[in-house]
C-alpha positions in Angstrom: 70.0 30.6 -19.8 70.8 33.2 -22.6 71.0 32.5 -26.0 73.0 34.2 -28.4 70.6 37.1 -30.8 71.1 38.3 -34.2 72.2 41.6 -34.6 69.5 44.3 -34.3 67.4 41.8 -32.1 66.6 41.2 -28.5 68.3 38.7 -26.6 66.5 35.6 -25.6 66.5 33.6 -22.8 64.5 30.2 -21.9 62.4 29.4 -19.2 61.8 26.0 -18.0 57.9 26.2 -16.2 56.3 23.1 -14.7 52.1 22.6 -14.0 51.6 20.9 -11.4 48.2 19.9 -9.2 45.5 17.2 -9.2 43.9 15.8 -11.6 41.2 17.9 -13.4 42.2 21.0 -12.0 42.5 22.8 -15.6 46.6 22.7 -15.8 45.7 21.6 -19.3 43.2 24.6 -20.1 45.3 27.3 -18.9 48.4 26.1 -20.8 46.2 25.7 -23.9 44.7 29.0 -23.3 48.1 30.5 -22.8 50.1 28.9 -25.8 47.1 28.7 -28.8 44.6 31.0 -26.9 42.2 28.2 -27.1 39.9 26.8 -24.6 38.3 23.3 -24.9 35.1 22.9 -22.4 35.4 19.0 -22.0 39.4 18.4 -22.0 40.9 15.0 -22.0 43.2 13.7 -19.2 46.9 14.4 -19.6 48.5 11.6 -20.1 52.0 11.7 -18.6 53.2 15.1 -19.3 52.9 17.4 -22.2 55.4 19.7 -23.6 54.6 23.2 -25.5 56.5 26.1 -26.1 55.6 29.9 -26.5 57.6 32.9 -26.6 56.6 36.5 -24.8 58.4 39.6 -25.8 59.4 42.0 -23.4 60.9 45.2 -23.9 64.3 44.4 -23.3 64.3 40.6 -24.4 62.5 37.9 -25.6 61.7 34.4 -23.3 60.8 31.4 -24.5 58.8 29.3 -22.2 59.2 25.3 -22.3 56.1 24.4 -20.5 55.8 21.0 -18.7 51.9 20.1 -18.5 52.3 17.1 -16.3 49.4 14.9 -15.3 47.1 14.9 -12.1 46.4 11.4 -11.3 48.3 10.1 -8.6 49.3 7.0 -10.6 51.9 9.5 -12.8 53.2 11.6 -9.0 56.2 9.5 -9.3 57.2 11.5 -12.4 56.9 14.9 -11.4 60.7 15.3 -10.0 61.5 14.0 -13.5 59.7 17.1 -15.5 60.8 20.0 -12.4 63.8 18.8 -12.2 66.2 22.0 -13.3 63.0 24.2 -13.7 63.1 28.0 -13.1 59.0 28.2 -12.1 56.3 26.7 -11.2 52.5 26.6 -11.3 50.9 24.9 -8.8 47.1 24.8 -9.7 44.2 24.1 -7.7 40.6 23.9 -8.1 38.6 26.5 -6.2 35.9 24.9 -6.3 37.1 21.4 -4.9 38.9 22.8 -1.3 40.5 19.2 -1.0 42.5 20.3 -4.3 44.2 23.0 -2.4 45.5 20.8 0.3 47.5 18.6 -2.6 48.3 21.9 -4.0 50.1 23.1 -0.9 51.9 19.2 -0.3 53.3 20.0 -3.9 54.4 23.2 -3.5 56.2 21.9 -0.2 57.9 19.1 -2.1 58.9 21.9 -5.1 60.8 23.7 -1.6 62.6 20.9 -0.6 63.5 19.2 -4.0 63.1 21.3 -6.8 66.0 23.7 -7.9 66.7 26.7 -5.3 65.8 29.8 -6.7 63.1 28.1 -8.1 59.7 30.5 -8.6 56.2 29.0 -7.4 53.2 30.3 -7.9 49.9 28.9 -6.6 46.8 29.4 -9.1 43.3 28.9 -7.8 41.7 28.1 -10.9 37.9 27.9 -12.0 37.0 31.0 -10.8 34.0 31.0 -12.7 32.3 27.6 -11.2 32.2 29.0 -8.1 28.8 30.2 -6.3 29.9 33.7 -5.7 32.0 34.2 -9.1 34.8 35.2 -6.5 36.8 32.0 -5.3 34.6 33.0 -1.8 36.5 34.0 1.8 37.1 30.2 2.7 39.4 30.2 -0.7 40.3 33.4 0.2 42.0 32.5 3.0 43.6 29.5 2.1 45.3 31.2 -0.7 46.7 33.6 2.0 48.0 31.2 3.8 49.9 29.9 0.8 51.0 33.5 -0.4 52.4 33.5 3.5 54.2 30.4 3.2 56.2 32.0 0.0 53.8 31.0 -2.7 52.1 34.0 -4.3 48.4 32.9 -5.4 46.2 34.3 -8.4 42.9 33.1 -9.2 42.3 32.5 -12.2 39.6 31.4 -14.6 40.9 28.8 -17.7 38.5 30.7 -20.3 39.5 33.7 -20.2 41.5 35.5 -22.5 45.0 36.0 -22.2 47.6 38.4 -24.0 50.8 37.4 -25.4 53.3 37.7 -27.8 54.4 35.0 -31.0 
């Protein structure tokens, strides 16, 4: 949705962008990491869903990200159409080294398919790259994320305490 820019600036757009996963799968830390380049080693449990902001500047415009952190635990599932309703992405995170993690990962990026607005972007993130034993997310990881990138969703690894570059 563009917004209107001052003279002399860029345009702006926003992007709604939803987390979604299990529980403990670092949604949290790479949001945090993202938005205040800040990471927290013993995070607390989402509660619900939270909501931060930050904007990157591109060359040609500047985008505003409304971020949806929503909660793992399968008590709060019930609210996840509520906060992807009308989004434009989606992170579905997983926890490389927990392989069960990927298998909800991959039910929610089917559900974002079926319900979630079309043209909707998913991407699936293994995540805690550096807890596992080879440092690399390993071939059985490997493979699953393949399979994902195969069903549509591309899949990064990623690592929640590492640093990441953006714009205020």
């Amino acid at each position: 949705m563009p917004e209107s820019a001052p003279a002399g600036s860029k345009p702006s757009s926003s992007v709604k962008l939803v987390l979604l996963g299990e529980a403990a799968v670092g949604k949290s830390s790479l949001v945090l990491r993202f938005v205040n380049n800040d990471f927290q080693e013993n995070k607390e449990p989402t509660i619900g869903a939270a909501f931060l902001t930050q904007k990157c500047s591109l060359p040609t415009r500047m985008i505003k990200f409304e971020i949806w952190d929503t909660a793992g635990q399968e008590r709060f599932a019930s609210l996840a159409p509520m906060y992807y309703r009308n989004a434009q992405a989606a992170l579905v995170v997983y926890d490389l080294t927990k392989p069960a993690s990927l298998v909800k990962a991959k039910h929610w990026v089917a559900e974002l398919q079926r319900q979630a607005s079309p043209g909707i972007v998913i991407a699936l993130v293994g995540n805690k790259l550096d807890l596992t034993d080879s440092g690399a997310g390993g071939q059985e990881n490997e493979d699953d994320a393949t399979d994902a990138e195969n069903n549509g969703a591309p899949g990064p690894d990623a690592e929640g305490d590492e640093e990441v570059e953006n714009n205020d």
